[in-house]
C-alpha positions as a LaTeX table, in Angstrom:
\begin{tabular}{lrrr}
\hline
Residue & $x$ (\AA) & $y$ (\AA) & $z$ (\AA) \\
\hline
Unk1 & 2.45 & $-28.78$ & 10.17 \\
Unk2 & 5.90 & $-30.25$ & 8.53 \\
Unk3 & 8.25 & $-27.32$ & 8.18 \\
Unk4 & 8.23 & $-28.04$ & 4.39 \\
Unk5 & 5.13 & $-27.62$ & 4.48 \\
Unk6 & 4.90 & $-23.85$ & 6.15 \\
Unk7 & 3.53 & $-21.52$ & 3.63 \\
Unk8 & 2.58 & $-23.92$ & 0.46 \\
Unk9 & $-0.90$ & $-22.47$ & $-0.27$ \\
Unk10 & $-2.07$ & $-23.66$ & $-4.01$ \\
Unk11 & $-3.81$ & $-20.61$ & $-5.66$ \\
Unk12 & $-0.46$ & $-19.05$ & $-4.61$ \\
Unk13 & 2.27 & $-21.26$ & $-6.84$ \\
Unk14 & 4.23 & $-18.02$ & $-7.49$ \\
Unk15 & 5.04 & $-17.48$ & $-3.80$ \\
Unk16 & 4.87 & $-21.13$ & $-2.68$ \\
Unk17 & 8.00 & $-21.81$ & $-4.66$ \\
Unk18 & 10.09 & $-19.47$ & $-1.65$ \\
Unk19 & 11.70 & $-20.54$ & 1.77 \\
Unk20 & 9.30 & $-20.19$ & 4.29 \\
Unk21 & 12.24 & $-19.39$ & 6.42 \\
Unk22 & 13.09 & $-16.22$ & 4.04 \\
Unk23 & 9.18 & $-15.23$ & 4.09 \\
Unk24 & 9.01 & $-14.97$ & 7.94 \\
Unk25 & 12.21 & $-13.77$ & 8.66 \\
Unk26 & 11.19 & $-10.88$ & 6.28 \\
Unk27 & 7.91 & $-10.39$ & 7.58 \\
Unk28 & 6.50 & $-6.94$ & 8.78 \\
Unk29 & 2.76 & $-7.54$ & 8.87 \\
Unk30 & $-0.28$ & $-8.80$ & 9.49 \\
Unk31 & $-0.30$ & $-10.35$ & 5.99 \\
Unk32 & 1.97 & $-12.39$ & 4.03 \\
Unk33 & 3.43 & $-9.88$ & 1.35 \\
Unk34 & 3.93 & $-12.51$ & $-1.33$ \\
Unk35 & 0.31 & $-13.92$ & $-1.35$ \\
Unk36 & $-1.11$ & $-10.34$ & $-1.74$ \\
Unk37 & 1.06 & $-9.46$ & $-4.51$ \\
Unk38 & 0.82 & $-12.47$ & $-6.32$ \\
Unk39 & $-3.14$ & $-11.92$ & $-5.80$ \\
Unk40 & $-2.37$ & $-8.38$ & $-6.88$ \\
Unk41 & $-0.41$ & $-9.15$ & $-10.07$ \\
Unk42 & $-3.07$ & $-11.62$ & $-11.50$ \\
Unk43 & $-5.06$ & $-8.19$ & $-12.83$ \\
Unk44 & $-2.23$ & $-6.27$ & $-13.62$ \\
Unk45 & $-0.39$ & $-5.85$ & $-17.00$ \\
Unk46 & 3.71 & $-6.16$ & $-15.13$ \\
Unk47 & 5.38 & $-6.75$ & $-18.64$ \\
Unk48 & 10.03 & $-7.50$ & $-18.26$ \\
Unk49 & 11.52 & $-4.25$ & $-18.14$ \\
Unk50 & 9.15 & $-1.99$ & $-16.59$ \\
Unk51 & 9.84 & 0.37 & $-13.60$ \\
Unk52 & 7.44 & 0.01 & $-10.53$ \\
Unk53 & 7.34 & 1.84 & $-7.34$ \\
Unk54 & 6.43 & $-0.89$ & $-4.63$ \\
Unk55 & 5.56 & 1.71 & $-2.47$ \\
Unk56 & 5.29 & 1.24 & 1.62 \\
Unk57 & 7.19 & $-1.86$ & 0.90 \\
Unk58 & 8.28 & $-2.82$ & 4.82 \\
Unk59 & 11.16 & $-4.89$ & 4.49 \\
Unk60 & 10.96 & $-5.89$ & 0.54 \\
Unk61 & 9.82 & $-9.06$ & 0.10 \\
Unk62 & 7.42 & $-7.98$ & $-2.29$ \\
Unk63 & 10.16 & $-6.01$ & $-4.33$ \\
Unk64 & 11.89 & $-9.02$ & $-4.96$ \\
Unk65 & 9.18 & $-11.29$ & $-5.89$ \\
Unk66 & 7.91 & $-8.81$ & $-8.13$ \\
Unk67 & 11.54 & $-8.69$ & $-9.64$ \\
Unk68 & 12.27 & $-12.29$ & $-9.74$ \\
Unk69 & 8.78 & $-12.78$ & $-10.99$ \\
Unk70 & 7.89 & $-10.36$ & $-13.53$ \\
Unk71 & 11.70 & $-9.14$ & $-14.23$ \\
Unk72 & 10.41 & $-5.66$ & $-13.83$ \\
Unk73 & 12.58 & $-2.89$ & $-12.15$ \\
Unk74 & 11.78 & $-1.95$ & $-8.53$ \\
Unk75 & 12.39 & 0.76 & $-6.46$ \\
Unk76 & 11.26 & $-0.23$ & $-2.97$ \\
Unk77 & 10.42 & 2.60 & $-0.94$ \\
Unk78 & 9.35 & 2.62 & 3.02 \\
Unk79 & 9.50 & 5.19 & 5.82 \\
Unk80 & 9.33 & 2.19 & 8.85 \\
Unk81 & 11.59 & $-0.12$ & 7.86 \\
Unk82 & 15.64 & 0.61 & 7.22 \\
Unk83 & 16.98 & 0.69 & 3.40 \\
Unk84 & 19.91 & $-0.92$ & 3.84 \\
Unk85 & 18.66 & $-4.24$ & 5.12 \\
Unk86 & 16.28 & $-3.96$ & 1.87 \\
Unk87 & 19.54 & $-3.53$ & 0.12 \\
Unk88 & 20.89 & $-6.81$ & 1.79 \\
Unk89 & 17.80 & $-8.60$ & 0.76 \\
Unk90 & 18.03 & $-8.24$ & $-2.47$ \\
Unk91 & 21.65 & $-8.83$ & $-2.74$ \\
Unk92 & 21.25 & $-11.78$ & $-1.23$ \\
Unk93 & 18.24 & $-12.74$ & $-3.82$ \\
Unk94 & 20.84 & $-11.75$ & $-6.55$ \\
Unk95 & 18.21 & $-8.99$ & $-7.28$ \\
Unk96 & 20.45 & $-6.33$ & $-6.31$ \\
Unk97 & 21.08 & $-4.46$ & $-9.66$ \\
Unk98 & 17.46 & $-4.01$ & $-10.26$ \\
Unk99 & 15.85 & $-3.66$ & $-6.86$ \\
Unk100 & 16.96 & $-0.18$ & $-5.46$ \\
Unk101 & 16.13 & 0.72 & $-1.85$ \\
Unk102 & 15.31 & 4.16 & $-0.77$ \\
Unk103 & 14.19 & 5.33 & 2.82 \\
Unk104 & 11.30 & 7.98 & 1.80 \\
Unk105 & 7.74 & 9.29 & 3.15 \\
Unk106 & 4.63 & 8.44 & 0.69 \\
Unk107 & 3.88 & 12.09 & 0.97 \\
Unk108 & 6.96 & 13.35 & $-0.26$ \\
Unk109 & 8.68 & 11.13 & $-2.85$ \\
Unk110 & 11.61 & 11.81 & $-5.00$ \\
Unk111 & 10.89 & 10.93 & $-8.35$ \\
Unk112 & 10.55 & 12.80 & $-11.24$ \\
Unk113 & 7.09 & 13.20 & $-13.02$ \\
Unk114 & 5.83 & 9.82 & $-15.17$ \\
Unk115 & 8.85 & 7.38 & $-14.01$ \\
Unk116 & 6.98 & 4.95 & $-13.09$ \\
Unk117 & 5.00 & 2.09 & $-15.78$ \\
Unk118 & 3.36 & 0.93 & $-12.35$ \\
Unk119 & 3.07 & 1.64 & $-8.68$ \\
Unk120 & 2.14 & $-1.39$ & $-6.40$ \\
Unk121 & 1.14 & $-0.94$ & $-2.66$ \\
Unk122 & 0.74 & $-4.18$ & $-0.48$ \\
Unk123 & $-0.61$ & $-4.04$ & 2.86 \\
Unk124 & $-0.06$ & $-0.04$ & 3.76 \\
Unk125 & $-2.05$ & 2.30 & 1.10 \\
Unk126 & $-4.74$ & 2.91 & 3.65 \\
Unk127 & $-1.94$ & 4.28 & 6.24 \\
Unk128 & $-1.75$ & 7.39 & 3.62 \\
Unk129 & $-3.98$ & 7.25 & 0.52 \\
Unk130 & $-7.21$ & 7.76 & 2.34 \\
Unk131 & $-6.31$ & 11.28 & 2.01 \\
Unk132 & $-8.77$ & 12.92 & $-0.67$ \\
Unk133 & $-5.72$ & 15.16 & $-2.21$ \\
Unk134 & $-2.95$ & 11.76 & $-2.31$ \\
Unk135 & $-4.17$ & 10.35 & $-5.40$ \\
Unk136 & $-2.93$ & 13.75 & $-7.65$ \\
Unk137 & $-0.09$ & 13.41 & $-5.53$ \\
Unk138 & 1.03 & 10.17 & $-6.19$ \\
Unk139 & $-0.40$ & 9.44 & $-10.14$ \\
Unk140 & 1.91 & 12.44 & $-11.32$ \\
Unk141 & 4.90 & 9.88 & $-11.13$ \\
Unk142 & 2.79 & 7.03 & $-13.26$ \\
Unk143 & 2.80 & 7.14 & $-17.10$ \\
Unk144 & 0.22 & 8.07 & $-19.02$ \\
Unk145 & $-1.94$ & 4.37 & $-19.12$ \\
Unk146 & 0.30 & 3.17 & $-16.01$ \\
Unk147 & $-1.51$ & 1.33 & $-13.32$ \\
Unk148 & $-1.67$ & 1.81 & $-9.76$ \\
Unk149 & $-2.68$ & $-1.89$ & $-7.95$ \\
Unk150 & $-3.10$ & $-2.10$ & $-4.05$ \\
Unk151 & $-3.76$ & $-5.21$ & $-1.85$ \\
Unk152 & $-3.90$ & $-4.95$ & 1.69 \\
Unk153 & $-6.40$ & $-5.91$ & 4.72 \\
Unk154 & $-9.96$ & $-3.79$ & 4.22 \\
Unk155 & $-13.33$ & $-4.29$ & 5.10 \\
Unk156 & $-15.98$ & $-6.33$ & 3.83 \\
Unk157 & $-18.64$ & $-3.54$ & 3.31 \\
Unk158 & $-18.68$ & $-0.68$ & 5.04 \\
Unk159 & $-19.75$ & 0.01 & 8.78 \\
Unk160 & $-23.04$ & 1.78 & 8.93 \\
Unk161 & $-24.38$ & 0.53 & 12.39 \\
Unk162 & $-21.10$ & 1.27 & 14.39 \\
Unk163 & $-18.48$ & $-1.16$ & 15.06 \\
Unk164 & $-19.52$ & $-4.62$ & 14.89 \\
Unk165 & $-19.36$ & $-6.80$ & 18.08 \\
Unk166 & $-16.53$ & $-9.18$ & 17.39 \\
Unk167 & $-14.25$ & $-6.43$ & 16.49 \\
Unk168 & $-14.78$ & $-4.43$ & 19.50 \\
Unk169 & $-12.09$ & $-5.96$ & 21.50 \\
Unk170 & $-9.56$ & $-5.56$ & 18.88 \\
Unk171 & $-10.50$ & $-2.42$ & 17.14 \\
Unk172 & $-8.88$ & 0.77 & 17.54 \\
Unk173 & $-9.75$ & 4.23 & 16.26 \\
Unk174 & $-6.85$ & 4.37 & 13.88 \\
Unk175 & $-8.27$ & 1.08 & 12.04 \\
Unk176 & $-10.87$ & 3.75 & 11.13 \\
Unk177 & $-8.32$ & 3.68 & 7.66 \\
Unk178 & $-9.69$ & 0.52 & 6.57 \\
Unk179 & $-12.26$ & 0.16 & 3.71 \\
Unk180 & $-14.13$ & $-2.07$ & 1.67 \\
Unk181 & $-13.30$ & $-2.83$ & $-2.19$ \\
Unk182 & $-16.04$ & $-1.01$ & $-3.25$ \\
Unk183 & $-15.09$ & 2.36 & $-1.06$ \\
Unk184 & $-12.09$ & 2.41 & $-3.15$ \\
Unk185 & $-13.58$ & 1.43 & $-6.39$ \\
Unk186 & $-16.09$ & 5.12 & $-5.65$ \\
Unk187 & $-13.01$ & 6.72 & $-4.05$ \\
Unk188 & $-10.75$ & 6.97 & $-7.13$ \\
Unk189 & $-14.05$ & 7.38 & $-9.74$ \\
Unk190 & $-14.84$ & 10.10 & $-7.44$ \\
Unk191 & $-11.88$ & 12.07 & $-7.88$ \\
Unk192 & $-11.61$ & 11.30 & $-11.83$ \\
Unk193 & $-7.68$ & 10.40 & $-12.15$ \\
Unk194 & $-7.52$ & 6.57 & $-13.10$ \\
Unk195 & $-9.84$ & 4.54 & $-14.91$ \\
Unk196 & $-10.96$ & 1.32 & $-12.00$ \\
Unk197 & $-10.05$ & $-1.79$ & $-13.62$ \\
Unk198 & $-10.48$ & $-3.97$ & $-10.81$ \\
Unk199 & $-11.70$ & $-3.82$ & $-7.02$ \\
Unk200 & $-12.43$ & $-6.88$ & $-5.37$ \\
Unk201 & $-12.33$ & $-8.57$ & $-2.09$ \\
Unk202 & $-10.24$ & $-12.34$ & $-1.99$ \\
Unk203 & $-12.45$ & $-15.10$ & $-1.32$ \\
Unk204 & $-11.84$ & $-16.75$ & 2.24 \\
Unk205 & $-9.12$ & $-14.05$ & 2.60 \\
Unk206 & $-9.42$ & $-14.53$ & 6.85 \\
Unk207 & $-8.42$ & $-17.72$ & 6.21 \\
Unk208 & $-5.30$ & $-16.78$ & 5.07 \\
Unk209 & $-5.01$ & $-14.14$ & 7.51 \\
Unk210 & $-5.98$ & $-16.17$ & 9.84 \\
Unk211 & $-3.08$ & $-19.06$ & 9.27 \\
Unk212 & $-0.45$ & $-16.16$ & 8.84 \\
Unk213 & $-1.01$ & $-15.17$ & 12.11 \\
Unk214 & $-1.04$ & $-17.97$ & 13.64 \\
Unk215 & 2.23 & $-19.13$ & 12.05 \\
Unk216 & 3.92 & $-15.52$ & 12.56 \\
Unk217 & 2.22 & $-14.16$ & 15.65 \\
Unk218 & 1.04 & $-16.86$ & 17.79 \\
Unk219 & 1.38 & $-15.13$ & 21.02 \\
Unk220 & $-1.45$ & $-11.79$ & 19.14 \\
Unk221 & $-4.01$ & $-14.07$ & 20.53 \\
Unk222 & $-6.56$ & $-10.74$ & 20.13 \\
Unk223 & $-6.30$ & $-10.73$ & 17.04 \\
Unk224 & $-6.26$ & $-14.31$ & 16.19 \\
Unk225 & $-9.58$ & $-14.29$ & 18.13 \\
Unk226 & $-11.00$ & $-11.47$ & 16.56 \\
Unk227 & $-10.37$ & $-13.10$ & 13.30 \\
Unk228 & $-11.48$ & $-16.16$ & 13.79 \\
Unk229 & $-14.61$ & $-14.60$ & 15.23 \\
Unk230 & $-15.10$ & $-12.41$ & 12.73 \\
Unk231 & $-15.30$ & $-15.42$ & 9.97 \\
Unk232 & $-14.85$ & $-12.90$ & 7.19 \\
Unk233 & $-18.24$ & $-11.43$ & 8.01 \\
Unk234 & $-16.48$ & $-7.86$ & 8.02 \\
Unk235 & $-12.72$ & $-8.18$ & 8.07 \\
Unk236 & $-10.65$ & $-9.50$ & 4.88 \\
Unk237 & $-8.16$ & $-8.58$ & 2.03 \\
Unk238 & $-9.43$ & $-6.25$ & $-0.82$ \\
Unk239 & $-7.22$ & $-4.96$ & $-3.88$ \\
Unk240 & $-7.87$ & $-2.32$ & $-6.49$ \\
Unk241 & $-6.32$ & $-1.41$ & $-9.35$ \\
Unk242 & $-6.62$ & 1.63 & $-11.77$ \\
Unk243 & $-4.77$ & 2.70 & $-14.96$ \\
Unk244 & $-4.08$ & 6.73 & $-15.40$ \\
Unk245 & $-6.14$ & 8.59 & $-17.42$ \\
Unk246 & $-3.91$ & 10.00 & $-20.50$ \\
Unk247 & $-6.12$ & 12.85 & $-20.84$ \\
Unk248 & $-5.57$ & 14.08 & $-17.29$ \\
Unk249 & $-2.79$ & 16.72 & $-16.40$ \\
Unk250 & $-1.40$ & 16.54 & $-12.71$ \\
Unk251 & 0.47 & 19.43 & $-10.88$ \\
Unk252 & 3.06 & 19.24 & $-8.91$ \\
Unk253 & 2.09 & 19.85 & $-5.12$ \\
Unk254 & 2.19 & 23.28 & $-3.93$ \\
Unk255 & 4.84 & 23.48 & $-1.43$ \\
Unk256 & 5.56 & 27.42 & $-0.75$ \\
Unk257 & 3.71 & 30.59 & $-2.64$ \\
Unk258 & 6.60 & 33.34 & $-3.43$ \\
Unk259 & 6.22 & 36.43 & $-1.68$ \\
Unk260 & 7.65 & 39.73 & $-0.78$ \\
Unk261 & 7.26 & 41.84 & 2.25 \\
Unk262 & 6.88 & 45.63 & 1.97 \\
Unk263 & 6.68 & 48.15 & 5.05 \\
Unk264 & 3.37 & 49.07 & 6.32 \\
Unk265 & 2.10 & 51.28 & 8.89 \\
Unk266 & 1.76 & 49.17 & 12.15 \\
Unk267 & $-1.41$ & 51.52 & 13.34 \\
Unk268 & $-4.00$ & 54.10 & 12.31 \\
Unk269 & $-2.79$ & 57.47 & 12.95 \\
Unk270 & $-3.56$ & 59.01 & 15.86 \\
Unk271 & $-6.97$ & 61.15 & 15.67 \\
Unk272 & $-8.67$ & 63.53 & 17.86 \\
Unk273 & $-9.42$ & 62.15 & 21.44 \\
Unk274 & $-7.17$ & 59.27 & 20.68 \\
Unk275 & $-4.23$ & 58.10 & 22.81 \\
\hline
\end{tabular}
């Protein structure tokens, strides 16, 4: 392929129009970051001037198409990857003033309540928000009406006869994280917090994953073959997206319970016969 050519992918204008150079030496995936948020952002409502989390961001790509892009404000958080060569990034993309790096865990973020007019997650909310209790976590920093949008790699359906055979090579019992569109679409009805606008699964997604790696990874010949295998039978990308309920009220985590000790006897006292 001509180097000028790396990358150009026409349902994906948005993130066609960048370096490939700048796209892979950002990389930090199995999936190219701008191609799932662009996907992402076609069923969201990311109007100038709104704050967004771009949560689990790796090494901000995504923060700074979604800034340069949508001219919202991001604050691009990840635990893996170092803030200040997010900081750099942006700089560099003359992003800077509204792209603000922080080095923070998913489960313990440092916002105050309702900050955020949307929270994106591309390729990592199944590392955390699996968890049946995250959701309340996380939607107490989303307005009222805010949406929360993920993209990422997922399943195809669900796996009710075991792991299929051309993943068995390749698959590892942490993957036991991914899930189908629809898993996510029952997941967050389930536990009543956001209204599901959207949960769908990108058509010929493998493709894409498959070309990324190839381009990015050539040497993860497992699971180029596993993909390529696979043929999007079971493995692909899937996004969600939900808005907050406005008539739902969200408490903050429980951290510690307040308590105070008072003396006790240690022991029964002694009766008859006893030593």
């Amino acid at each position: 392929m001509p180097t000028n050519d790396r990358l150009l992918v026409e349902r994906f204008p948005r993130a066609s129009r960048y370096h490939p150079d700048w796209v892979m030496g950002g990389f930090s995936g199995a999936a190219n970051p701008l191609w799932l948020t662009e996907w992402l952002a076609e069923v969201m409502d990311l109007k100038p001037g709104m704050r967004v989390l771009d949560l689990g961001c790796g090494r901000g790509l995504s923060s700074v198409f979604l800034c340069r892009e949508f001219d919202v404000q991001v604050w691009a958080v990840d635990l893996w990857f170092p803030a200040s060569e997010r900081l750099e990034r942006a700089r560099d993309a003359g992003v800077a003033d509204r792209v603000f790096p922080l080095h923070a865990d998913a489960r313990s973020l440092p916002f105050a309540r309702e900050f955020f007019d949307a929270i994106v997650s591309i390729d990592s909310f199944f590392y955390y928000g699996t968890d049946d209790t995250y959701l309340a976590n996380l939607a107490r920093f989303l307005k009222p009406g805010g949406q929360l949008g993920i993209a990422g790699a997922g399943l195809i359906q669900e796996f009710n006869a075991g792991i299929p055979d051309a993943l068995r090579a390749w698959w590892t019992h942490d993957m036991g994280c991914l899930h189908s569109a629809l898993w996510w679409r029952q997941q967050w009805e389930r536990i009543g917090i956001l209204e599901v606008e959207s949960a769908d699964t990108m058509a010929e997604g493998w493709r894409l994953w498959l070309d990324w790696l190839r381009l990015i990874a050539p040497e993860n010949q497992l699971e180029i073959s596993t993909i390529d295998a696979d043929r999007g039978r079971s493995l692909g990308y899937v996004r969600a997206v939900g808005r907050r309920r406005g008539n739902i009220s969200l408490d903050d985590p429980v951290a510690s319970l307040p308590t105070q000790y008072v003396k006790r006897p240690l022991l029964r006292e002694s009766g008859a016969g006893n030593k």
